[in-house]
ZAPADO-275151 format. One record per atom (N, C-alpha, C): residue number from 1; atom name; x, y, z. Coordinates in steps of 0.001 Angstrom, whole numbers, plus 500000, padded with zeros to 6 digits. Each point is the difference from the previous one (the first is absolute). Layout:
{NUM,CA,{X,Y,Z}},
...
END
This chain:
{1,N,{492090,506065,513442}},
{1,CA,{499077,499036,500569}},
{1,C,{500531,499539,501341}},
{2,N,{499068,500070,500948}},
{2,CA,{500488,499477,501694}},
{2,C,{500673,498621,499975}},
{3,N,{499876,499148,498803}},
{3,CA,{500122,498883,500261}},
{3,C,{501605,499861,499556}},
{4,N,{500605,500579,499542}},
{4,CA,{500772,500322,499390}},
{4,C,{501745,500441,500765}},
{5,N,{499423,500358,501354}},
{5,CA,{500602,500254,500917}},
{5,C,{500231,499547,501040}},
{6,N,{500985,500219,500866}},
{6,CA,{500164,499017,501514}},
{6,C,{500904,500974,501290}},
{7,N,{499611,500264,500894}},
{7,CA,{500995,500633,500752}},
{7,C,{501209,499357,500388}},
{8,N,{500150,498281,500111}},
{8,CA,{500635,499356,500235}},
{8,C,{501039,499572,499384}},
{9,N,{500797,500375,498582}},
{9,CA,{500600,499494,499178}},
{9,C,{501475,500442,500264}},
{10,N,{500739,498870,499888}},
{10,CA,{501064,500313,500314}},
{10,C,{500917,499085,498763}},
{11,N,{501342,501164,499978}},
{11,CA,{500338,500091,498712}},
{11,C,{501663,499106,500214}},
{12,N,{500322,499283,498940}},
{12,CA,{501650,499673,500285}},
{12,C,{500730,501321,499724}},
{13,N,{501048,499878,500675}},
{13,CA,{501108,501107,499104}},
{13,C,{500329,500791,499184}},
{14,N,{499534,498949,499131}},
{14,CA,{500401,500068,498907}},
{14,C,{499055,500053,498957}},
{15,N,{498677,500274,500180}},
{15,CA,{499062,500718,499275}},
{15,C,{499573,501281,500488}},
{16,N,{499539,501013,499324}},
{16,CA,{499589,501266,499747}},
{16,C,{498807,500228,499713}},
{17,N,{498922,500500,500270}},
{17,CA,{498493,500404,499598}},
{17,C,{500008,501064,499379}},
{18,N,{499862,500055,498826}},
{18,CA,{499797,501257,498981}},
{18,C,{498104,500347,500426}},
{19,N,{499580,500977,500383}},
{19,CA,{498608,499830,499834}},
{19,C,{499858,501169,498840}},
{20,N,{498790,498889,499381}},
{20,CA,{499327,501095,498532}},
{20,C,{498717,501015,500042}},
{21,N,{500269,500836,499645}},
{21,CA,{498629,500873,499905}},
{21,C,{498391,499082,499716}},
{22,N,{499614,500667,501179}},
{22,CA,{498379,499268,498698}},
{22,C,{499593,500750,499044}},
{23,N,{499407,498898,499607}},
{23,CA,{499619,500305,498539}},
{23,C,{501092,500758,498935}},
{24,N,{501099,498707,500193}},
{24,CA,{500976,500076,498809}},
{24,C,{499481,498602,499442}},
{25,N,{500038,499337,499801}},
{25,CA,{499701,498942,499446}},
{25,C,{501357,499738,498972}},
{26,N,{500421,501479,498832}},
{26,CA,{501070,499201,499304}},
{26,C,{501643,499747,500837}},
{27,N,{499571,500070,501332}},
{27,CA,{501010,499465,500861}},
{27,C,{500303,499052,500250}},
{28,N,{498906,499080,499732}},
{28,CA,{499679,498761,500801}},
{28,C,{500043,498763,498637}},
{29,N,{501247,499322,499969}},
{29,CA,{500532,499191,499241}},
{29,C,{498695,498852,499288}},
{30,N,{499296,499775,500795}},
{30,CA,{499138,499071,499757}},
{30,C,{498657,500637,498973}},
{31,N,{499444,501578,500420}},
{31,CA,{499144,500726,499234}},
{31,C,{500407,500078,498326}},
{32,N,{501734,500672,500390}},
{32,CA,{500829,499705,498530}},
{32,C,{499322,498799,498791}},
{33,N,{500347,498490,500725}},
{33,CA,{499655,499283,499012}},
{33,C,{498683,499766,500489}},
{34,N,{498956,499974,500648}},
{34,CA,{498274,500136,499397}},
{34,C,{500249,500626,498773}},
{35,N,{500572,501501,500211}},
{35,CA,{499632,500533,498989}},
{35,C,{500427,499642,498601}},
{36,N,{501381,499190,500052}},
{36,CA,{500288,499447,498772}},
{36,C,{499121,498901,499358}},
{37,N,{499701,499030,501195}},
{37,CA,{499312,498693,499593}},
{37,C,{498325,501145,499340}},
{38,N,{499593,500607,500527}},
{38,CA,{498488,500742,499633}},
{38,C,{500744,500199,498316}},
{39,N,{500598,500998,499982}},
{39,CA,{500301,500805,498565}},
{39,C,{500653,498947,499017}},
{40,N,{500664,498770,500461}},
{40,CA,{500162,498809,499214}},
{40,C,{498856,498777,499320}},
{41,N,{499650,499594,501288}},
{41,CA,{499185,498842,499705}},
{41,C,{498203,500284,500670}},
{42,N,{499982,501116,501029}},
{42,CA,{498850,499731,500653}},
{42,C,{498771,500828,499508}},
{43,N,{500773,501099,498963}},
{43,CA,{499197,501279,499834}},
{43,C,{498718,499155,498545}},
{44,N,{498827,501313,500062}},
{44,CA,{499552,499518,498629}},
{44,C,{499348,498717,500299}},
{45,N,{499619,499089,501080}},
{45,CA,{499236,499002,500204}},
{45,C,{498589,499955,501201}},
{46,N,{499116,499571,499836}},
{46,CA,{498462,499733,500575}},
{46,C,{500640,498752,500172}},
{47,N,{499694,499956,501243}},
{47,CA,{500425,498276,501081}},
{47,C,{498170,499842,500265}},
{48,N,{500217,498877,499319}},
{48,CA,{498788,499001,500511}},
{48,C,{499770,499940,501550}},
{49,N,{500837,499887,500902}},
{49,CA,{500137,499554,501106}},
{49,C,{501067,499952,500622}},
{50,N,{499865,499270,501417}},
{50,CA,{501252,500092,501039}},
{50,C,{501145,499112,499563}},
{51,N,{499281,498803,499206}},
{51,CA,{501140,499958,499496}},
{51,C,{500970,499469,498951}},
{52,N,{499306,500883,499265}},
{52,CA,{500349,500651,498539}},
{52,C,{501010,501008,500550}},
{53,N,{499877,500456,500960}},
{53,CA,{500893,501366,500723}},
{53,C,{501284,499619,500194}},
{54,N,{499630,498527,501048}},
{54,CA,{501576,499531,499939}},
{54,C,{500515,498982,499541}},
{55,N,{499567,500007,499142}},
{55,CA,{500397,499254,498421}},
{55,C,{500959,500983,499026}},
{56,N,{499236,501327,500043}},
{56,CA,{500339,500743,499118}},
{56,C,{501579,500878,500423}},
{57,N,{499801,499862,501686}},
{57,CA,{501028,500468,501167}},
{57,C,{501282,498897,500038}},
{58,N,{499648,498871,499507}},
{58,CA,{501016,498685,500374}},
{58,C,{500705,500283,498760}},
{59,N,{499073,499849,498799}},
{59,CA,{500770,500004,498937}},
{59,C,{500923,501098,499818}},
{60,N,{499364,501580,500194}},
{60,CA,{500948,501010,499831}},
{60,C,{501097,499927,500691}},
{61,N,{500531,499500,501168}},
{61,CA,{500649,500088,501250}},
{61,C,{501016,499077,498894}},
{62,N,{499542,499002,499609}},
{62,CA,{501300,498532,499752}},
{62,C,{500314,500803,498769}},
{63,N,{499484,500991,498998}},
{63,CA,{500375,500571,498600}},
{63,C,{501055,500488,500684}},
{64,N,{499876,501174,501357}},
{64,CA,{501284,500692,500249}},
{64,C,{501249,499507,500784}},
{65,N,{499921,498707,500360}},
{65,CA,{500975,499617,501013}},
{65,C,{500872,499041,498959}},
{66,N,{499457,499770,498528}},
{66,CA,{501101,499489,498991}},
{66,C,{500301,501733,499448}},
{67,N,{500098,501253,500861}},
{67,CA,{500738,500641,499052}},
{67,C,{500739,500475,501170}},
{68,N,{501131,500178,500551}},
{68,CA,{501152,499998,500768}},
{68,C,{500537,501505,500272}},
{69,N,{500018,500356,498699}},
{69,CA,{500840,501296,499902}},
{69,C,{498453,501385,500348}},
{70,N,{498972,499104,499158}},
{70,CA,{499008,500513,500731}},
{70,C,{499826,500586,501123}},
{71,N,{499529,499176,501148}},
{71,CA,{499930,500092,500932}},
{71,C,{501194,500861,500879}},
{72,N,{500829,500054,499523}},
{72,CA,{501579,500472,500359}},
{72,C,{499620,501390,499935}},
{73,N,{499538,500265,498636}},
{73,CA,{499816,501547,499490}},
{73,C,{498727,500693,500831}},
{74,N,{499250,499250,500646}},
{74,CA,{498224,500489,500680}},
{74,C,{500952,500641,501182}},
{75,N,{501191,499630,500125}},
{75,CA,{500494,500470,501742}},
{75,C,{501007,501084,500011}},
{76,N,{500297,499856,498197}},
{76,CA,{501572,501076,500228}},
{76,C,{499094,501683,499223}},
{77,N,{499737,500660,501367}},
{77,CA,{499794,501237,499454}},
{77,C,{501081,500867,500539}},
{78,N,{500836,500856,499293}},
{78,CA,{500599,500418,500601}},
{78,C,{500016,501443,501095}},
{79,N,{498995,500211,500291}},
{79,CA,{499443,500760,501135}},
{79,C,{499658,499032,500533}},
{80,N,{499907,499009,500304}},
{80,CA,{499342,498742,501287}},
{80,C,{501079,500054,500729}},
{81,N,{501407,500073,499951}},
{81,CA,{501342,499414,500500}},
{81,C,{500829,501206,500831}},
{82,N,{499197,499753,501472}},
{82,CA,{500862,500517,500584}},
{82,C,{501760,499929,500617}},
{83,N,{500435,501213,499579}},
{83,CA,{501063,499613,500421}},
{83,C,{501169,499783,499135}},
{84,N,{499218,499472,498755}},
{84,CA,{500688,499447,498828}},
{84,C,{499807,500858,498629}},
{85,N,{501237,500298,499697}},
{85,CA,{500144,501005,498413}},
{85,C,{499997,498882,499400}},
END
C-alpha cells in the first residue's frame, strides 16, 4: 500500500529494515495473533453490529494478554529468527 511508504525515512544505527515479501502475512507478527484471537474467541459468531464487533474484539484481545507465555509462543517460530539457531 502507497501509504505505507516514505522516501524520506531515516534510520538510527542501530536499527536494520528486514523487508517482507508480500503476501506473506504469516510473517507479520500481528496477522499471527488475528489469527489466534479468530480461531480462539472470534470464530463461529454472527455480530449484530459494529459494535458487537468490538466488543467481541475487546474482549478477545484482554482473554489473551492474561496469557503471557501465550503471546510469547505467537512470535517464537523457529524459522522467523534470523540469524539465530
Amino acid at each position: 500500500a502507497g501509504w505505507h511508504t516514505t522516501p524520506k525515512l531515516r534510520l538510527p544505527r542501530n536499527v536494520s529494515l528486514i523487508f517482507l515479501p508480500s503476501r506473506a502475512p504469516e510473517l507479520n507478527p500481528v496477522e499471527n495473533i488475528w489469527q489466534f484471537l479468530r480461531a480462539n474467541w472470534l470464530s463461529n459468531t454472527v455480530f449484530s453490529g459494529i459494535e458487537h464487533i468490538i466488543e467481541a474484539a475487546c474482549t478477545a484481545w484482554n482473554n489473551l494478554t492474561a496469557l503471557p507465555q501465550t503471546i510469547r509462543s505467537i512470535g517464537l517460530r523457529k524459522w522467523a529468527h534470523i540469524g539465530q539457531r
